[in-house]
KEKE-3310 file (N, C-alpha, C; in steps of 0.2 Angstrom, whole numbers, plus 5000, padded with zeros to 4 digits):
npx = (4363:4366:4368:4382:4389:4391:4398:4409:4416:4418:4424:4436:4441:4444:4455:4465:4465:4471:4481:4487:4489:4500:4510:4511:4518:4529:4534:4535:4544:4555:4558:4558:4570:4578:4577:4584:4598:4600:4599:4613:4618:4619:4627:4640:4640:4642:4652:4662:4660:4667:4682:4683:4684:4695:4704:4704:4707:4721:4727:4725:4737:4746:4750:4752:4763:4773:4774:4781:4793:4798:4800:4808:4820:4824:4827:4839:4844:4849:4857:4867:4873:4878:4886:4896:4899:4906:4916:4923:4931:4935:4947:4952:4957:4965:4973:4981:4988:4995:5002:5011:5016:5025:5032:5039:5047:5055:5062:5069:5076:5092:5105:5111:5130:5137:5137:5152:5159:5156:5169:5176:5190:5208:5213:5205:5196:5204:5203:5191:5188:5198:5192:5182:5184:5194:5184:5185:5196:5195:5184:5169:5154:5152:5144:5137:5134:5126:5112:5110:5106:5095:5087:5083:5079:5067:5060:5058:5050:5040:5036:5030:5019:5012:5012:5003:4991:4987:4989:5003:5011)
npy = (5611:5599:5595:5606:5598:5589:5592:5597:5586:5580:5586:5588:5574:5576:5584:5576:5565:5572:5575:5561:5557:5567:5561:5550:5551:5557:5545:5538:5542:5542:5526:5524:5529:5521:5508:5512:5514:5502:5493:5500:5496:5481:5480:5485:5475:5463:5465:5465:5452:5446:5450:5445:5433:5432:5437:5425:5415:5422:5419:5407:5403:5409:5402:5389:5392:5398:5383:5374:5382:5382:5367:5368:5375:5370:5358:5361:5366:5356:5349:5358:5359:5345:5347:5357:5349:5339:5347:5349:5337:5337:5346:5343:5330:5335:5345:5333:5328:5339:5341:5327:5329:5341:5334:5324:5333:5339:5329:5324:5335:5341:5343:5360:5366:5366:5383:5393:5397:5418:5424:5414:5410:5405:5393:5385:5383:5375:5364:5359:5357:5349:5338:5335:5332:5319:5308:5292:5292:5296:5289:5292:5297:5310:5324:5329:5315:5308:5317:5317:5303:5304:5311:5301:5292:5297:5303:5290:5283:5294:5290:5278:5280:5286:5275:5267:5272:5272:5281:5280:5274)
npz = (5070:5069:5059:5057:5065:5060:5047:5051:5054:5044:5036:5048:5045:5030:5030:5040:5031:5021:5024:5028:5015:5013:5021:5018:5006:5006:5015:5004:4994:5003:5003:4991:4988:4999:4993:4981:4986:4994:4981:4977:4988:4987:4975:4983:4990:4983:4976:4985:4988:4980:4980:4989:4989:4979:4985:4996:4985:4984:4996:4997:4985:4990:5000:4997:4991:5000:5005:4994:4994:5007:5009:4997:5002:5014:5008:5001:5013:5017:5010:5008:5020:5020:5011:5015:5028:5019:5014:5024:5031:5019:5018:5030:5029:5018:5027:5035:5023:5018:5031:5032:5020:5020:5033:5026:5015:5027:5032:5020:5016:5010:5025:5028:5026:5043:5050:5051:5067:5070:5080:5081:5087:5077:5081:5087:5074:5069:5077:5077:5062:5061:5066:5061:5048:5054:5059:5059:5069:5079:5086:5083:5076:5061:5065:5054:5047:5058:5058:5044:5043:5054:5046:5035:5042:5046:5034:5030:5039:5035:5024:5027:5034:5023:5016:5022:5024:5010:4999:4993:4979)
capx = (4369:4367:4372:4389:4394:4394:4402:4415:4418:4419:4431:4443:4445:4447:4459:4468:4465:4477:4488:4489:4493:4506:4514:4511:4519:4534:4537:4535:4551:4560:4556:4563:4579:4579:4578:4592:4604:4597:4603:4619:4620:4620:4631:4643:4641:4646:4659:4666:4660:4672:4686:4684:4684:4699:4709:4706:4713:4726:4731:4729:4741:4754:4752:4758:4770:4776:4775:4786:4799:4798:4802:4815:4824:4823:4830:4844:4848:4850:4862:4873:4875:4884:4891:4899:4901:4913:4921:4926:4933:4942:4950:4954:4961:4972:4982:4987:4993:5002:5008:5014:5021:5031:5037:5045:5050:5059:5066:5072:5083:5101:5108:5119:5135:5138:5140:5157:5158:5161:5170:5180:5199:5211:5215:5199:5195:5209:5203:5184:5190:5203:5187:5175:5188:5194:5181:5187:5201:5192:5178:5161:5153:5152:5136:5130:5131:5119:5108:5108:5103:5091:5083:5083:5075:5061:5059:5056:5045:5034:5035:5026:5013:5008:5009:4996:4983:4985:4991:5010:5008)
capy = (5610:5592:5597:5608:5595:5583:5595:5598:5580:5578:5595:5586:5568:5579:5588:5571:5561:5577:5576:5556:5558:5569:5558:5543:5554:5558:5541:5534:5547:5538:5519:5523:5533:5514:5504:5515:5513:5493:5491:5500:5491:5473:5480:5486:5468:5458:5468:5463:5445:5444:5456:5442:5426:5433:5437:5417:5413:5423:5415:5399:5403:5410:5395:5385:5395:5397:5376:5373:5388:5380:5361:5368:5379:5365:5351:5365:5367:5349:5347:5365:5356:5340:5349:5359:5343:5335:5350:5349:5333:5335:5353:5341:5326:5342:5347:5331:5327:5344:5339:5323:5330:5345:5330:5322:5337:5340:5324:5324:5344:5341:5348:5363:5364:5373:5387:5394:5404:5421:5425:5409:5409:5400:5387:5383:5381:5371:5357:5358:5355:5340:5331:5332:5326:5312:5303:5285:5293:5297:5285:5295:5301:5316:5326:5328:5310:5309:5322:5313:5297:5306:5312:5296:5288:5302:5301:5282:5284:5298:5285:5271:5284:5286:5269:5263:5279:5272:5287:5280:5270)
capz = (5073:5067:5052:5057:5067:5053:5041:5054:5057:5038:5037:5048:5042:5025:5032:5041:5026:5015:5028:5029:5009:5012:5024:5012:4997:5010:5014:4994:4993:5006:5002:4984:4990:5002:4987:4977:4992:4994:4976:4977:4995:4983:4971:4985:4995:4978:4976:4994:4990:4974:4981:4996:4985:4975:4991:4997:4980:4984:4999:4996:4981:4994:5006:4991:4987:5005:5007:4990:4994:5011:5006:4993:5005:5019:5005:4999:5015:5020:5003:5008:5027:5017:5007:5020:5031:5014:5012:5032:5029:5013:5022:5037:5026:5014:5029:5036:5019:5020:5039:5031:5015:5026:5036:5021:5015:5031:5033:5013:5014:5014:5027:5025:5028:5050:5049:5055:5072:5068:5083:5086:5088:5073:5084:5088:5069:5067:5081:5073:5056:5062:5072:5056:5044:5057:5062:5062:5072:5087:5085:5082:5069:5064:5068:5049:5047:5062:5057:5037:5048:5056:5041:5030:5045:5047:5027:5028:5043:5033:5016:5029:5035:5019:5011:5027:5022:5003:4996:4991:4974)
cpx = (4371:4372:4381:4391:4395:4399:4410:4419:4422:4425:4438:4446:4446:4452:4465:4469:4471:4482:4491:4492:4498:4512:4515:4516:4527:4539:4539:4542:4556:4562:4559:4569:4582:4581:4585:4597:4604:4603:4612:4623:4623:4625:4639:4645:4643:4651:4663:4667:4667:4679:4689:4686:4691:4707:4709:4709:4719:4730:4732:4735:4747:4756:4754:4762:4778:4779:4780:4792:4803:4802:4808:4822:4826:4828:4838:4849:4851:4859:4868:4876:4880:4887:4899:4904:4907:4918:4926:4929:4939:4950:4955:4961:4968:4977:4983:4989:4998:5006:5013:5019:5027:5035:5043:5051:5057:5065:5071:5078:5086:5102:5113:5122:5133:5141:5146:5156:5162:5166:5176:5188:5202:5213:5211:5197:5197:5206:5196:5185:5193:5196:5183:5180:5192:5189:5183:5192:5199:5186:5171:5162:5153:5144:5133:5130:5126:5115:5106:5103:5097:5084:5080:5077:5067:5056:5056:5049:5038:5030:5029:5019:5010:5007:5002:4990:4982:4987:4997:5007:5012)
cpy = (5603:5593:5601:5602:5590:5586:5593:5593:5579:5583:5590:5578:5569:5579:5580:5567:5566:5574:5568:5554:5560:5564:5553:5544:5554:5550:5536:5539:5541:5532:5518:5526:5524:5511:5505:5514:5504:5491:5493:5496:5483:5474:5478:5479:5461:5461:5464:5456:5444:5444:5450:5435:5426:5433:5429:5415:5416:5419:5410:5399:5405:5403:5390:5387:5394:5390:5374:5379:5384:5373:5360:5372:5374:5357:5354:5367:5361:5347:5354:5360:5349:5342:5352:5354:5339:5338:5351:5346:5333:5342:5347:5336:5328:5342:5343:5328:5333:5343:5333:5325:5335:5338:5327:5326:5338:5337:5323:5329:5340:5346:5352:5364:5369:5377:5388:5401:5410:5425:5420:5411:5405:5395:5383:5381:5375:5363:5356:5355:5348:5334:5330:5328:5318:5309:5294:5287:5294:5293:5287:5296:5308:5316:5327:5320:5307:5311:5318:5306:5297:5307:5307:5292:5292:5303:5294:5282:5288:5293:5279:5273:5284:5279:5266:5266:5275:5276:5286:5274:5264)
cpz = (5071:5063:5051:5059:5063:5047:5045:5055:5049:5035:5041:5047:5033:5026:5037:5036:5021:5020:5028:5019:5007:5015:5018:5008:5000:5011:5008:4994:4997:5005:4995:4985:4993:4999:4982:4982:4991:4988:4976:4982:4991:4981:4975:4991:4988:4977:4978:4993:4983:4976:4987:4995:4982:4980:4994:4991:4982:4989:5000:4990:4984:5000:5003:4990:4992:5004:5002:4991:5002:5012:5002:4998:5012:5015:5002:5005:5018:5016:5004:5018:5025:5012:5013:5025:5026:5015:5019:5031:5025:5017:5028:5032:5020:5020:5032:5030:5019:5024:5035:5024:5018:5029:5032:5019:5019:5031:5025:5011:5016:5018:5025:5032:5036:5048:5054:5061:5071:5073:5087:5083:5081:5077:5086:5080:5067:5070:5077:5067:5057:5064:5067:5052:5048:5061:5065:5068:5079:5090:5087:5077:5068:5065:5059:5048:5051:5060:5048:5040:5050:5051:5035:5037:5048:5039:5027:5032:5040:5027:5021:5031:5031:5016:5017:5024:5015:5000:4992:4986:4974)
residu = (UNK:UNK:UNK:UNK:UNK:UNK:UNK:UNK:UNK:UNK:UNK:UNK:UNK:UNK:UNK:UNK:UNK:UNK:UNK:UNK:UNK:UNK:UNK:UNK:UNK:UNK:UNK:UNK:UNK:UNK:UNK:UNK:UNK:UNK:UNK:UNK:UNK:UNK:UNK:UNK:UNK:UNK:UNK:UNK:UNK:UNK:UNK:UNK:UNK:UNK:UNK:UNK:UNK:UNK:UNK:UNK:UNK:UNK:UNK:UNK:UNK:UNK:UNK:UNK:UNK:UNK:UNK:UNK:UNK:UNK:UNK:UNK:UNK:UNK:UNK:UNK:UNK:UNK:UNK:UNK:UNK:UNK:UNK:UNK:UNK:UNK:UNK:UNK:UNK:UNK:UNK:UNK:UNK:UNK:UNK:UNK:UNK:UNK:UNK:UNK:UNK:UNK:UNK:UNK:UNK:UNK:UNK:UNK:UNK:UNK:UNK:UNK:UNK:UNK:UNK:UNK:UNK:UNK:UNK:UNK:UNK:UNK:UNK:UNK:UNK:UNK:UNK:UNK:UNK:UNK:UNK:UNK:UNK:UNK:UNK:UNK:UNK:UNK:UNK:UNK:UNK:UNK:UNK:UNK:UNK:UNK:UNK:UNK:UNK:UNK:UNK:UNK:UNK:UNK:UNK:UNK:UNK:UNK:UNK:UNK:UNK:UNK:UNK:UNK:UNK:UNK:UNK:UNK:UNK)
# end
């Protein structure tokens, strides 16, 4: 019996030691699939580190881009604001030379002749007509001499405007 029981014992650390070879054999399978993955794993984490490296260049290259589009758009718009701000200016100092020029103008038409009422009476013409041709005789003037008066002195008045601004040589 000595003897079975020592076979039997020898029988089953046989039979464990196959079995702990197979496992061994199974995990050597696994350990090198491990390893292929591992490496692909490296290849597939340098990848990411380049891909990652490439992407900060890129935006340090846009935050520079930004900051000078930024400083030229910021100095573009300073220089569109006086510009703007001259041309306010020039647009303002145009139309009172236009106001001042119209006034000359105005003051510069001869006047035309009144018209005659179409409605008035001949008898009535007759005393219209006598009062402008006699003036000394009634002692006024007439009304376009007034009205010429008027405009010579609205003419002189615009000439003075302009020689104060500088404008009149």
């Amino acid at each position: 019996m000595n003897h079975s029981l020592g076979l039997t014992i020898e029988s089953l650390v046989a039979v464990l030691l196959v079995l702990t070879i197979g496992y061994c054999m199974l995990l050597n399978k696994r350990l090198k699939r491990l390893k292929a993955d591992e490496h692909s794993l490296k290849a597939v984490i340098g990848e990411l580190i380049t891909a990652t490296e490439i992407a900060e260049r890129a935006i340090g290259g846009l935050k520079h881009a930004v900051r000078d589009v930024n400083e030229n758009l910021g100095s573009q718009l300073a220089q569109a604001n006086h510009m703007s701000e001259h041309l306010r200016k020039q647009l303002a100092e145009g139309d009172h030379v236009v106001r001042r020029l119209t006034k000359i103008a105005i003051a510069a038409r001869p006047l035309s002749a009144p018209e005659p009422a179409p409605a008035a009476a001949p008898s009535e013409r007759v005393s219209t007509e006598t009062a402008a041709s006699e003036p000394a005789a009634t002692g006024r003037a007439s009304p376009e001499r007034i009205s010429a008066a008027k405009a010579v002195a609205a003419a002189a008045q615009a000439f003075t405007e302009r020689r104060r601004s500088g404008l009149a040589a």
